[in-house]
TIBA-613550 format. One record per residue (C-alpha): z, x, y; residue in one letter. Coordinates in Angstrom, 2 decimals. Each point is the difference from the previous one (the first is absolute). Layout:
TIBA-613550
+---------+---------+---------+------+
!       Z !       X !       Y ! type !
+---------+---------+---------+------+
!       Z !       X !       Y !    a !
...
+---------+---------+---------+------+
***
This chain:
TIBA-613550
+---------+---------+---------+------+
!       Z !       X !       Y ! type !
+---------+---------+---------+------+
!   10.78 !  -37.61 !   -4.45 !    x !
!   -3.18 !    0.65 !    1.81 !    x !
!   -2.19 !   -1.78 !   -2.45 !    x !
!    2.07 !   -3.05 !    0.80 !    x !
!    0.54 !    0.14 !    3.30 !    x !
!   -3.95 !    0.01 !    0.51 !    x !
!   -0.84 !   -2.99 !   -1.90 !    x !
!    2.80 !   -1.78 !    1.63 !    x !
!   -1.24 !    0.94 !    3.53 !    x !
!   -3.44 !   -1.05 !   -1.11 !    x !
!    1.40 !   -2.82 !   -1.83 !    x !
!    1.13 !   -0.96 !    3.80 !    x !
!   -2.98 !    0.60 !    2.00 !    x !
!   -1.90 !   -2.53 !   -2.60 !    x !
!    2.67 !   -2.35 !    0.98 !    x !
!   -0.60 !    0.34 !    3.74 !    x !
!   -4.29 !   -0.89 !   -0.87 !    x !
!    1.23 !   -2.97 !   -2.27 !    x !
!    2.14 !   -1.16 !    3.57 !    x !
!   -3.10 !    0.31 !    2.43 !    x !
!   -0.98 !   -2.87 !   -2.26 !    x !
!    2.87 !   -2.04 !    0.85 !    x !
!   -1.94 !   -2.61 !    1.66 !    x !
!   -0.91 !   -0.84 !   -3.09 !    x !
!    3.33 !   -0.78 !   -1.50 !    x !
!    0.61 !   -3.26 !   -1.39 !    x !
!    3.45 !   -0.21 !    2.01 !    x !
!    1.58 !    0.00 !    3.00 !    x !
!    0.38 !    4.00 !    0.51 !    x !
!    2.84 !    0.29 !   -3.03 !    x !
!   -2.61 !    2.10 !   -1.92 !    x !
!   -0.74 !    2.53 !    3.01 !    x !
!    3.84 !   -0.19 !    0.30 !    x !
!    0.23 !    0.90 !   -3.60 !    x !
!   -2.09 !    3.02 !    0.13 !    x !
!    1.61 !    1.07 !    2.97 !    x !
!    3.58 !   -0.07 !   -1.61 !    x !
!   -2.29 !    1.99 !   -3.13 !    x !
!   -1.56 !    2.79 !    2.43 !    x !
!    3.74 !    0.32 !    1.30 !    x !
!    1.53 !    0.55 !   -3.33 !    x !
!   -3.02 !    2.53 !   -1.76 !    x !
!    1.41 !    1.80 !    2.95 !    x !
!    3.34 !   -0.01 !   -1.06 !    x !
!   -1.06 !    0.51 !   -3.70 !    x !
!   -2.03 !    2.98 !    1.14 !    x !
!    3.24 !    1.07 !    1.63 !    x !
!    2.15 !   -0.47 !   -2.86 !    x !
!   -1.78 !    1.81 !   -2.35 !    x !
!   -1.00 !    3.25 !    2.15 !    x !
!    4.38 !    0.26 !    0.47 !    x !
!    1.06 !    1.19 !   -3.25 !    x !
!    3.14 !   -1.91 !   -1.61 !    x !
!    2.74 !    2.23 !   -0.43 !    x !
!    3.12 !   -0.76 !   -2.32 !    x !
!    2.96 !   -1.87 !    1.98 !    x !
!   -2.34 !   -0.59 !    2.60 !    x !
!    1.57 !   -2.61 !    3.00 !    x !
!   -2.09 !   -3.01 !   -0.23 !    x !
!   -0.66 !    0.50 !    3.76 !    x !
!   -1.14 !    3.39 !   -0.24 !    x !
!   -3.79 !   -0.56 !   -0.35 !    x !
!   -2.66 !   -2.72 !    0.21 !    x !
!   -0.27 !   -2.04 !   -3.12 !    x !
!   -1.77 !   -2.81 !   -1.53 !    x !
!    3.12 !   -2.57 !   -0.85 !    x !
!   -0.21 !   -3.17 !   -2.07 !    x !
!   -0.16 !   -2.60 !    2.91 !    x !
!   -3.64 !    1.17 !    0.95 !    x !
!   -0.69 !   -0.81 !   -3.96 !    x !
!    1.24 !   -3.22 !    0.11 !    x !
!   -1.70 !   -1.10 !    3.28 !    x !
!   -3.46 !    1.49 !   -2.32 !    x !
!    0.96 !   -2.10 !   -3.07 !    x !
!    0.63 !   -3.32 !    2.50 !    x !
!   -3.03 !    0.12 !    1.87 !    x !
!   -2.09 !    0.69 !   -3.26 !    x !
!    1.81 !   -3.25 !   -1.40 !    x !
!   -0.37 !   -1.84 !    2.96 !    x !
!   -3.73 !    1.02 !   -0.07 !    x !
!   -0.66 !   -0.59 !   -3.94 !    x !
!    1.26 !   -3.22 !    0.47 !    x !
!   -3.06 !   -1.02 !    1.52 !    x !
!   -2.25 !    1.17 !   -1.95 !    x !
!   -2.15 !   -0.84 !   -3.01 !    x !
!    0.95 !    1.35 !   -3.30 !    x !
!   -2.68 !    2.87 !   -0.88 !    x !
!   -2.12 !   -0.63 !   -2.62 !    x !
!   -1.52 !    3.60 !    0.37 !    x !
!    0.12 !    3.38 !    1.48 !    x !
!   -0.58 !   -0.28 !    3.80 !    x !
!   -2.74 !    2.27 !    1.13 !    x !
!    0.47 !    2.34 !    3.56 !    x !
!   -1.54 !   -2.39 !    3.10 !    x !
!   -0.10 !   -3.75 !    1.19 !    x !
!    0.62 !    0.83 !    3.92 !    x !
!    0.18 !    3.29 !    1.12 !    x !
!    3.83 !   -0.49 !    0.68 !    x !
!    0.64 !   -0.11 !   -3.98 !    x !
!   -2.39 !    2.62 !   -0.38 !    x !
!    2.33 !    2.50 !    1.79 !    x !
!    3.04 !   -1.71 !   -1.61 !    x !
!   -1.91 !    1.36 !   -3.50 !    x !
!   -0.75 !    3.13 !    1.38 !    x !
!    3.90 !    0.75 !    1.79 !    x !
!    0.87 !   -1.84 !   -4.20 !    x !
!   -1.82 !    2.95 !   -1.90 !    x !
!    1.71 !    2.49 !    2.44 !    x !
!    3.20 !   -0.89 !   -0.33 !    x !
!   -0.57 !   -0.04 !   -3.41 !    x !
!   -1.32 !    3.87 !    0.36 !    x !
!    3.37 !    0.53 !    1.76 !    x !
!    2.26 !   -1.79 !   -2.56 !    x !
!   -1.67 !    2.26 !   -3.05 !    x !
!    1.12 !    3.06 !    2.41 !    x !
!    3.80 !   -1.12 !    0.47 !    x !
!    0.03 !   -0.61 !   -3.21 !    x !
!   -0.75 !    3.71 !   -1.11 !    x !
!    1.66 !    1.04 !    3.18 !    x !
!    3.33 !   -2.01 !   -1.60 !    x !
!   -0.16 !    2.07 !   -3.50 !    x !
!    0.13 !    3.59 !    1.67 !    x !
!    2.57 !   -1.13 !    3.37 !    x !
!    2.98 !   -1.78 !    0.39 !    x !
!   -1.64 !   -3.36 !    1.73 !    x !
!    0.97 !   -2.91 !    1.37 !    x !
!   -0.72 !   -2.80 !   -2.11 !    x !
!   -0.77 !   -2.32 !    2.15 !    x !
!   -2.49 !    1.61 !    1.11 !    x !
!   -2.43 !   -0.74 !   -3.12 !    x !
!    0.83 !   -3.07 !   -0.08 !    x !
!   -0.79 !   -0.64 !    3.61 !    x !
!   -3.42 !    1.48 !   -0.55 !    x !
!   -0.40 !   -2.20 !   -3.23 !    x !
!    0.92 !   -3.71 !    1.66 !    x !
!   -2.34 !    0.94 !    2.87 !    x !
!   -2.56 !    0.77 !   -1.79 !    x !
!    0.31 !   -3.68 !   -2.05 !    x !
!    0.71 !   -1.70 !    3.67 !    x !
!   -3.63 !    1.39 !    1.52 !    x !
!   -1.52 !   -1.41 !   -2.99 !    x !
!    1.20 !   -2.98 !    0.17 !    x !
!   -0.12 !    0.03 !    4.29 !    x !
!   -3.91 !    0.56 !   -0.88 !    x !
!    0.09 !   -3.34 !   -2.11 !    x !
!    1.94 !   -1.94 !    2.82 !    x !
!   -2.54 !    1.42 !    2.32 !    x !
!   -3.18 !   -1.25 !   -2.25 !    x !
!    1.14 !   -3.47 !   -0.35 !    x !
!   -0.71 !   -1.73 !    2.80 !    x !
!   -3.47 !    2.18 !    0.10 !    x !
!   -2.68 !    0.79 !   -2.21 !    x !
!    2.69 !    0.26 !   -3.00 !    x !
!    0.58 !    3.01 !   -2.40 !    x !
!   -2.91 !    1.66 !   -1.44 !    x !
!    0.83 !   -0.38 !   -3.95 !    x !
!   -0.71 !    2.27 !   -2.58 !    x !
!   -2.61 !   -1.36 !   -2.76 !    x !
!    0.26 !    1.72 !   -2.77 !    x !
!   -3.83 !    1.53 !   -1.68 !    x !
!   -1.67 !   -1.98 !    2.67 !    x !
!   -2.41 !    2.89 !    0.37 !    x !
!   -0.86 !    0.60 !   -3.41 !    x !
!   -2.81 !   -1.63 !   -0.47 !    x !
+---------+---------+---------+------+
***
């Protein structure tokens, strides 16, 4: 549980840099807004997974990650995607230094995710909670890409270009 709990609170405090950036949000404030609902809820999933489930438990009875707060993920990563280009390769960390802390808080969360998932084999866990971690991880990816297109763009992958 400790593992996890660290990269999540990490995970956060990347968030926060990536907001000082705001300004440079291609919107009116809805991504700041959407980071603050994010910072709110790796709170509660920190919460949720340092309480312990226990069997019959009352729904009520302790802090946990529910479904709504993975739906509002998965529509503000469609509503995102949808302006977008399709990727025609791997999108390298950077652009603005807002999506480079979107990357960053990405490959925590990712950290995290890896530890509730080992954390889920040995406890009873709830699983919402791992699949919170996982659609967050995919929104700040694709919140980086939102982020990049009205600037410099994504910095693309190319494949062997050094090899030579």
């Amino acid at each position: 549980r400790v593992a996890a709990y660290g990269a999540l609170d990490e995970a956060n405090a990347a968030v926060g840099m990536a907001r000082l950036h705001a300004a440079q949000f291609p919107d009116d404030g809805s991504c700041d807004a959407m980071l603050a609902r994010i910072q709110d809820d790796l709170f509660d999933l920190g919460a949720d997974l340092c309480t312990p489930e226990k069997p019959g438990e009352d729904a009520t009875s302790a802090l946990r990650i529910v479904q709504a707060q993975i739906d509002r993920l998965e529509h503000e990563i469609d509503g995102m995607n949808a302006g977008l280009k399709p990727l025609e390769s791997f999108v390298l960390p950077g652009g603005s230094p807002a999506a480079a802390y979107l990357h960053l808080a990405r490959t925590i969360v990712r950290r995290a995710e890896r530890e509730i998932a080992e954390l889920a084999e040995r406890e009873p866990l709830n699983p919402l909670a791992l699949m919170y971690a996982n659609r967050l991880s995919d929104h700040l990816f694709v919140l980086s890409r939102h982020v990049n297109a009205t600037g410099k763009g994504d910095i693309l992958w190319t494949p062997g270009a050094n090899r030579t």
